[in-house]
N, C-alpha and C positions, 0 to 999 in steps of 0.2 A: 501291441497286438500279438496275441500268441498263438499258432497253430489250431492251439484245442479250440481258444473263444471263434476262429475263424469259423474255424470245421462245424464248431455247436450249433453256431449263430446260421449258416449255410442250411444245414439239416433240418433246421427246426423252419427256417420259413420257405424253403422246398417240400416238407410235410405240409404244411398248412395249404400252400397253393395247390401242391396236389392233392389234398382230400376235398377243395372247393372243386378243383377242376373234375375230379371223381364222380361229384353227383351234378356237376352239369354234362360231362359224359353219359354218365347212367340216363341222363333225362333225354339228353338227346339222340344217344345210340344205344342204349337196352346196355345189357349187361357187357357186351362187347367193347363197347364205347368208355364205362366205368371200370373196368381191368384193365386196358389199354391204356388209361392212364395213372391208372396206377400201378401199373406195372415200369409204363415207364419212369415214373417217380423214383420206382423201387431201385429198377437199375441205375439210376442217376445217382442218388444218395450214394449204394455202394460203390459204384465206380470214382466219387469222386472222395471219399472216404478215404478209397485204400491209396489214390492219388498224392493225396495229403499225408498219409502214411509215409509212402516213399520218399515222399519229397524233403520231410521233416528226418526221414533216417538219412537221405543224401547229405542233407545242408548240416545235419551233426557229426557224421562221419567223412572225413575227408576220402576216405578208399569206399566204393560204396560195394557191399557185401552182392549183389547181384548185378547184371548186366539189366539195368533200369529200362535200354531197346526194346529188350526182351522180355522184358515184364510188362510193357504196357501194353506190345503186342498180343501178348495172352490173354489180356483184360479186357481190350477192343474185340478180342475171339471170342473170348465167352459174353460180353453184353451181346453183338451180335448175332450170336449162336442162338442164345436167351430170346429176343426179339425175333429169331428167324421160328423159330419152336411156337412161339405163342403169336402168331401168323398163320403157319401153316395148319394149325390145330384148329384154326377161328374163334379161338378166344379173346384175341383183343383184334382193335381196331387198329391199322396202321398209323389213320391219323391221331387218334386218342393217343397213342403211346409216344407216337412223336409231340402231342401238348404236356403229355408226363413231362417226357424229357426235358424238354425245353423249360419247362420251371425252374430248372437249377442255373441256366447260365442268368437270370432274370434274379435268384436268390444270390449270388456270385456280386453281381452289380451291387443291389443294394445294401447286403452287410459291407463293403468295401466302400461306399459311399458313408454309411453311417458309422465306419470306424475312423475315417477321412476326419468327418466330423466331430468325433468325440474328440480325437488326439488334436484338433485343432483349439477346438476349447479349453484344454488341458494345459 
């Protein structure tokens, strides 16, 4: 298992659950409910994108090029910066964007379950 298939395999079935979850939003909270989660979708992807980034530059480089604290505190500032802006605006829903989000710990599990799998068969 390599970083990219992880990252790929994460992103593609965190898109899927959030474009299902997007138009059961949309049906149940109007337009606010369908941006909310896919907003949070949106932020989840990249934050865990650039996560895997870092993570993959630590574990290659023994000296890691930036103070990694502080990088991810940046990154926790801007998703909730992100989500505080598209709140206060009433553009998305609180809850809807928190069911964005929550798709990717849900995509996390089962590409790790289904690579468990493969390398076991292997």
């Amino acid at each position: 298992m390599t970083v990219s298939e992880l990252t790929a395999g994460v992103t593609q079935r965190t898109a899927v659950a959030v474009l299902a979850g997007a138009l059961a939003g949309g049906w149940l909270g109007g337009a606010p409910g369908a941006l909310g989660v896919l907003a949070g979708g949106a932020l989840a992807i990249v934050s865990f994108r650039l996560l895997a980034s870092r993570a993959a530059a630590a574990t290659s480089n023994p000296a890691p090029a930036a103070p990694w604290v502080l990088l991810a505190g940046v990154r926790f500032a801007a998703v909730s910066g992100a989500a505080a802006a598209l709140f206060v605006a009433g553009w998305a829903h609180p809850v809807a964007w928190l069911a964005g989000y929550s798709a990717l710990p849900l995509a996390v599990v089962l590409q790790g379950l289904r690579l468990a799998r493969a390398e076991r068969r292997a």
